[in-house]
C-alpha positions in Angstrom: 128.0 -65.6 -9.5 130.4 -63.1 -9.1 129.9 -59.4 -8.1 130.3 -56.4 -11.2 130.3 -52.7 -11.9 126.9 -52.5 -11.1 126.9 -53.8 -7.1 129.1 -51.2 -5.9 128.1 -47.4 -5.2 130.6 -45.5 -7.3 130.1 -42.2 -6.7 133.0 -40.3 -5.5 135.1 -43.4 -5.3 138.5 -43.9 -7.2 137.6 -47.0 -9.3 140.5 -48.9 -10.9 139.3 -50.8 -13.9 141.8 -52.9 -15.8 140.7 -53.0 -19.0 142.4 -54.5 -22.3 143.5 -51.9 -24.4 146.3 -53.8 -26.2 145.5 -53.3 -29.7 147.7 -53.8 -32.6 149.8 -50.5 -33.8 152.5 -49.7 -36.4 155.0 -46.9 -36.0 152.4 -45.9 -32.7 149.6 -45.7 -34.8 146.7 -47.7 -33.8 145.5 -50.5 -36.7 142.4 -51.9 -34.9 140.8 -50.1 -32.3 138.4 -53.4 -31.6 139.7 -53.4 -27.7 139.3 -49.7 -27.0 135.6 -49.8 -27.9 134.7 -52.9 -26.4 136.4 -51.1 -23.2 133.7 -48.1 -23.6 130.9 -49.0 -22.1 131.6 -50.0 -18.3 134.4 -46.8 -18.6 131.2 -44.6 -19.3 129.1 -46.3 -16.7 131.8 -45.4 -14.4 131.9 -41.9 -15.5 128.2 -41.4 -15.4 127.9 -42.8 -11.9 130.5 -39.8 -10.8 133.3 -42.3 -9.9 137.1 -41.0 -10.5 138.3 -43.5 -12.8 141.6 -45.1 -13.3 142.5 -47.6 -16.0 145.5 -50.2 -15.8 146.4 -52.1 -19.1 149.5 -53.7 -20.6 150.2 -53.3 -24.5 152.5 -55.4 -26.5 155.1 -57.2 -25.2 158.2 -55.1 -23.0 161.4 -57.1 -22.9 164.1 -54.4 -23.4 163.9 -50.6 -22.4 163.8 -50.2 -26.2 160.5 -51.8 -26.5 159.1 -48.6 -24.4 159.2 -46.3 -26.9 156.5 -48.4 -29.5 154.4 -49.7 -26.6 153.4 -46.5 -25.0 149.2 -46.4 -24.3 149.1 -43.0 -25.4 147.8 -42.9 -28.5 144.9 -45.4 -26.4 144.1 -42.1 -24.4 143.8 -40.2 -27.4 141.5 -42.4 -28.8 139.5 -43.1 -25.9 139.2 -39.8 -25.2 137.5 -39.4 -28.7 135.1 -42.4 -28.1 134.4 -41.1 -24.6 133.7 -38.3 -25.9 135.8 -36.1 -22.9 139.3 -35.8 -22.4 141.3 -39.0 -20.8 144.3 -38.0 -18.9 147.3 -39.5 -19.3 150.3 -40.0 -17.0 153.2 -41.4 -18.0 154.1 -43.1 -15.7 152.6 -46.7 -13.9 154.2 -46.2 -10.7 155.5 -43.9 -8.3 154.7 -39.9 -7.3 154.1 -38.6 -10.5 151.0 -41.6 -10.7 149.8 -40.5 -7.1 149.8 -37.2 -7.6 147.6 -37.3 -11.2 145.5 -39.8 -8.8 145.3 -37.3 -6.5 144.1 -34.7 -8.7 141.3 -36.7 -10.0 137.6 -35.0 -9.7 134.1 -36.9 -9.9 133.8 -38.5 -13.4 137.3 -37.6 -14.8 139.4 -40.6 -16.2 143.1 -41.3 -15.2 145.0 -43.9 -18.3 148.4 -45.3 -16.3 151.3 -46.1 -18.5 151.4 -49.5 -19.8 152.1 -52.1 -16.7 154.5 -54.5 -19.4 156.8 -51.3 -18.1 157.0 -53.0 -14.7 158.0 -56.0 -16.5 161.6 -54.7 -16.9 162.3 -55.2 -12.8 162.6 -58.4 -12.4 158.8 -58.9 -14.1 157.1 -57.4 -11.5 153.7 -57.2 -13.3 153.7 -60.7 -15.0 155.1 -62.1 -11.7 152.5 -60.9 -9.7 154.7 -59.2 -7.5 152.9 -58.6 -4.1 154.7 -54.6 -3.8 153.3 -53.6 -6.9 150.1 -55.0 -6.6 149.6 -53.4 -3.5 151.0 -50.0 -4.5 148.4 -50.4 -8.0 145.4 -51.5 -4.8 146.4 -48.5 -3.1 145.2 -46.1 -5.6 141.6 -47.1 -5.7 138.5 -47.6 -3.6 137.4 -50.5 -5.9 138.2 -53.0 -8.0 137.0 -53.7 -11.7 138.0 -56.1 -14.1 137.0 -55.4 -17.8 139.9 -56.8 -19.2 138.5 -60.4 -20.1 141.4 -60.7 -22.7 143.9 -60.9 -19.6 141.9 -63.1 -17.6 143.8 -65.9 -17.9 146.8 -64.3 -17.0 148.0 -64.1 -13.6 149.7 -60.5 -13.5 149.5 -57.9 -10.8 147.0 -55.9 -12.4 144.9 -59.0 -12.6 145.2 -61.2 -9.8 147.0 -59.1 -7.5 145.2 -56.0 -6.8 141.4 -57.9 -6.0 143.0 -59.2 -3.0 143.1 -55.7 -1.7 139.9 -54.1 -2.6 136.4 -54.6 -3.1 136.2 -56.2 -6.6 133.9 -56.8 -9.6 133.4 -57.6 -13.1 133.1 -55.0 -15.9 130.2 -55.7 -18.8 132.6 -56.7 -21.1 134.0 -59.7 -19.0 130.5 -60.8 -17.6 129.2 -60.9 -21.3 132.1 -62.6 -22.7 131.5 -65.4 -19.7 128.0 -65.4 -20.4 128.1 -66.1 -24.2 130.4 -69.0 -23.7 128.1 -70.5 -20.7 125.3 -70.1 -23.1 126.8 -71.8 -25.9 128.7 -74.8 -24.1 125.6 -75.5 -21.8 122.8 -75.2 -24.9 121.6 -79.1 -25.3 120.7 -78.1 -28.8 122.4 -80.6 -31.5 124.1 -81.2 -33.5 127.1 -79.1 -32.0 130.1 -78.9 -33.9 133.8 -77.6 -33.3 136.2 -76.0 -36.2 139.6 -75.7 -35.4 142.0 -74.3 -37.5 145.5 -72.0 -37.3 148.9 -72.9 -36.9 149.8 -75.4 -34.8 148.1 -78.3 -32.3 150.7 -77.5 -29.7 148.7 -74.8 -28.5 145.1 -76.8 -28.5 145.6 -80.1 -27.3 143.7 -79.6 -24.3 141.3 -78.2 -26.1 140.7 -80.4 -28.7 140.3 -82.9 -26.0 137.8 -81.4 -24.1 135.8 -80.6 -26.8 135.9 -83.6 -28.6 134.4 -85.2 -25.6 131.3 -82.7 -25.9 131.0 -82.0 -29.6 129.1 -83.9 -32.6 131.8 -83.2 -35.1 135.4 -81.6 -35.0 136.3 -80.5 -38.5 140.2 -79.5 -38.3 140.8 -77.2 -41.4 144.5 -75.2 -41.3 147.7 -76.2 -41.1 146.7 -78.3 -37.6 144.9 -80.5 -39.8 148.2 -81.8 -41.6 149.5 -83.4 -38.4 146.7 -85.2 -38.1 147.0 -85.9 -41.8 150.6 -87.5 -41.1 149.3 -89.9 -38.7 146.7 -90.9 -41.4 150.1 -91.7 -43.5 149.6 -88.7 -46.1 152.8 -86.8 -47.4 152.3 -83.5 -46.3 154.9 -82.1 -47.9 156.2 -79.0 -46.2 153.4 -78.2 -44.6 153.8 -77.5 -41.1 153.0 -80.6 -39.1 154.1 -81.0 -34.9 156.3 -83.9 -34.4 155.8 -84.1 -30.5 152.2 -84.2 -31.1 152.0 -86.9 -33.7 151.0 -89.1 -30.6 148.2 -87.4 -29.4 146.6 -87.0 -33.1 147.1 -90.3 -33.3 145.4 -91.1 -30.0 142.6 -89.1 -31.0 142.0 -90.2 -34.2 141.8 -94.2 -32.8 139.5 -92.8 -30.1 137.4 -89.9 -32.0 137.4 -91.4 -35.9 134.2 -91.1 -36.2 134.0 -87.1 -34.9 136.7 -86.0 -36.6 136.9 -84.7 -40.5 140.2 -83.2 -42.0 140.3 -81.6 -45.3 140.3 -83.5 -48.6 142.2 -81.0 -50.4 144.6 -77.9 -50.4 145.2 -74.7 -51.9 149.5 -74.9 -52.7 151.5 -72.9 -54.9 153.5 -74.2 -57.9 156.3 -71.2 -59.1 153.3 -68.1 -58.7 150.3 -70.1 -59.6 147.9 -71.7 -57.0 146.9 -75.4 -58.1 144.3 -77.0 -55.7 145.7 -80.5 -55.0 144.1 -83.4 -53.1 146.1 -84.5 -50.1 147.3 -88.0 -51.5 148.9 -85.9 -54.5 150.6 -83.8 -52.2 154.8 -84.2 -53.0 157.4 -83.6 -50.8 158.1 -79.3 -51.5 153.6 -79.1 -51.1 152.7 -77.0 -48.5 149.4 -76.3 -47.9 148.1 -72.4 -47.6 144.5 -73.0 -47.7 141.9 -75.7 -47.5 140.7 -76.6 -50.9 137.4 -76.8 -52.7 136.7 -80.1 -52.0 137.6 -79.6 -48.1 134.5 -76.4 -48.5 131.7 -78.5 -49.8 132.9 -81.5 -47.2 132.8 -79.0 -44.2 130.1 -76.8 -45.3 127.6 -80.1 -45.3 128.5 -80.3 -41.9 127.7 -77.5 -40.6 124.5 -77.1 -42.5 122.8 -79.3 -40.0 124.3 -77.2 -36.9 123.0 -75.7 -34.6 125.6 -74.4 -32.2 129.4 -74.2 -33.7 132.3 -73.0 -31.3 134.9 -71.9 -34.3 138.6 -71.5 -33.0 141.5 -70.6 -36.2 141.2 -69.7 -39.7 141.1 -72.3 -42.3 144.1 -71.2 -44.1 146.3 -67.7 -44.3 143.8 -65.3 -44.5 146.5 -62.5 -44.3 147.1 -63.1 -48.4 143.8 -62.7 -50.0 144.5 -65.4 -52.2 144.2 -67.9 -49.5 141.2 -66.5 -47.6 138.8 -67.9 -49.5 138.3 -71.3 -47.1 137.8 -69.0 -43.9 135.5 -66.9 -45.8 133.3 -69.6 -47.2 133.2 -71.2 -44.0 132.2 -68.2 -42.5 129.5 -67.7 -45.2 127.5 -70.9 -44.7 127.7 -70.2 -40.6 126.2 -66.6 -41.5 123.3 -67.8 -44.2 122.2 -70.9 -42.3 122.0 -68.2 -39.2 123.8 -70.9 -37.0 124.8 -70.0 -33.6 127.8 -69.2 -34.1 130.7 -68.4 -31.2 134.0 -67.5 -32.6 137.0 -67.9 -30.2 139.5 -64.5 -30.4 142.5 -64.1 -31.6 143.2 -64.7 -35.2 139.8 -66.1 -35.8 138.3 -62.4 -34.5 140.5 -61.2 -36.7 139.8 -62.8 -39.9 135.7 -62.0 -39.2 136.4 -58.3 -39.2 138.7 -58.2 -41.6 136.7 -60.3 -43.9 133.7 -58.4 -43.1 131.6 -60.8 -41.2 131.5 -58.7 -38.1 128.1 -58.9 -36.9 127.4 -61.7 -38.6 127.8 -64.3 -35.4 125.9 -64.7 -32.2 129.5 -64.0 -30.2 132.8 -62.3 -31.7 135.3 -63.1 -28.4 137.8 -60.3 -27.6 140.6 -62.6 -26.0 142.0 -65.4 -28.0 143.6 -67.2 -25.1 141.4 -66.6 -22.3 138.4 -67.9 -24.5 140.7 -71.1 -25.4 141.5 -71.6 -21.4 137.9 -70.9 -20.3 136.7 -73.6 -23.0 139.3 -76.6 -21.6 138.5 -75.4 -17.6 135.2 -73.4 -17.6 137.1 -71.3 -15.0 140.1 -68.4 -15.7 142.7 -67.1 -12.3 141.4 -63.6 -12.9 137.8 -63.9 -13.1 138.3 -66.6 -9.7 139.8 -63.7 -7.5 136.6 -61.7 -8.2 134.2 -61.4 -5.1 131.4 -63.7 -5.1 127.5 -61.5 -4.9 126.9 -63.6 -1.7 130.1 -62.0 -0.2 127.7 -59.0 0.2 125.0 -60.4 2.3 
């Protein structure tokens, strides 16, 4: 077990807690403010304990100096400060005098936000490097470590990796509950337990699918991952998206895991503006398939009907366009009637609940897309590791 917010005595101590505030904005106007909330709760511990309080977090992606000007946090602080109910100060700047001084400055239960640390990304990628200067200068700032930001914890940046190994450290609520829902659902010997995978592509879950095919009852593959899998069957897929360097593994799989795995029946495509469901074996050569079909429902709602734990990673088709939402949101309907334990796995799949309105519908909504996909293939994640063990304070 590793140590959190709550095995430290905060009071009067600078705490640095890197949370995950990178939400999705347009023209710096925040869209979803899903992150900042789930950030509130350890931040207000912190505050309530009389700690001075400094958050780190990255936001968007920072490649040119140009991408500075839409990736600035401080619209975050603004927000936080209204679901914190007092004022969060904001410097901006994530390095350097300016950032000591404001540090400095800093009474019992104020909050500090830094400047995004992708900045730090435009020397030389100081921050996504891990570069030992900055993660030092970051360590020097604090009294104590916390990390809330689960959604980073598979990345192995400065503000994640690099400052623990310079100050006392712990987890934040929101990363020990995130860890704590998955533990529960992949050690539960309740059965039948079955996987739904969905999205884009298989590239980005092979190791996944592996893993959990080894564990799981059933794997039904909805989206347009299921149409490489298709392609190994011998289907036309049309122009469906299908990944030629993985047609090996699928086909691997399939010999090994027949019998686990279903794949849609049917697809939503469009012909001119008009959406015609057609089966997969009447799929021609321009078909590509938006959304899994009615057939595909019935097929993978019987499946789950019987479940009693279901890990769901991807939407079943684009869920963007209303018109082809209606897979994901009958899928999500039979997980929420037959009140099946239900953990859905980040990302775009976090997305499409909300957005669909099934947002307290399921036993765990993750916030990180990719550090809930790594923690499922390794049952371990580089920034949660570097966290002091609770025996370390013996």
């Amino acid at each position: 077990m590793k140590k959190t917010v709550k095995d430290f005595n905060l009071q009067g101590k600078k705490v640095i807690i890197r949370c995950d505030l990178n939400v999705p904005m347009t023209d710096n106007k925040i869209d979803d403010d899903t992150r900042i909330k789930s950030s509130v709760r350890t931040i207000k511990y912190c505050i309530n304990a009389k700690a001075r309080v400094i958050l780190l977090s990255h936001l968007g992606k920072v490649k040119t100096a140009e991408d500075k000007k839409t990736n600035s946090l401080k619209p975050v602080s603004e927000r936080l400060s209204k679901y914190l109910n007092k004022e969060v100060k904001f410097c901006p700047y994530s390095k350097g005098k300016e950032v000591l001084e404001m540090v400095n400055s800093l009474e019992d239960g104020e909050v500090l936000l830094l400047e995004n640390t992708r900045f730090e990304d435009l020397d030389r990628k100081r921050e996504s490097n891990c570069d030992i200067t900055l993660a030092k200068f970051w360590a020097s700032l604090g009294d104590i470590f916390i990390n809330d930001a689960y959604g980073s914890c598979h990345r192995d940046h400065a503000s994640v990796t690099g400052i623990p190994k310079y100050l006392p450290s712990g987890l934040g609520f929101l990363t020990e509950k995130e860890v704590q829902k998955i533990d529960n659902i992949l050690d539960s010997t309740t059965y039948p337990f079955i996987v739904v995978l969905g999205g884009k592509k298989v590239d980005d879950k092979i190791v996944l699918i592996e893993k959990l095919l080894e564990k799981c009852d059933k794997l039904l593959i909805g989206g347009a991952m299921s149409f490489t899998f298709l392609k190994v069957l011998g289907y036309n897929t049309g122009k469906s998206i299908i990944s030629t360097k993985n047609l090996n593994f699928c086909k691997q799989m399939l010999d090994k895991y027949r019998d686990k795995i279903v794949l849609p029946k049917d697809f939503a495509v469009l012909e001119g503006k008009e959406i015609v469901v057609k089966n997969i074996e009447d799929f021609d050569s321009n078909d590509i398939g938006y959304d899994i079909g009615k057939k595909t429902i019935k097929l993978f709602s019987e499946e789950l009907e019987v479940a009693k734990r279901v890990i769901i990673n991807g939407p079943m088709g684009m869920f963007e366009d209303p018109r082809f939402a209606v897979g994901t949101k009958k899928i999500f309907k039979t997980l929420e009637k037959n009140k099946i334990k239900t953990l859905v796995g980040g990302g775009d799949t976090a997305s499409a609940v909300n957005n669909l309105g099934f947002g307290e519908a399921f036993y765990h909504v993750s916030t990180g897309g990719g550090a809930t996909m790594k923690y499922l293939e390794e049952r371990k994640l580089v920034g949660i590791e570097v966290i002091e063990d609770e025996k370390a304070q013996d």
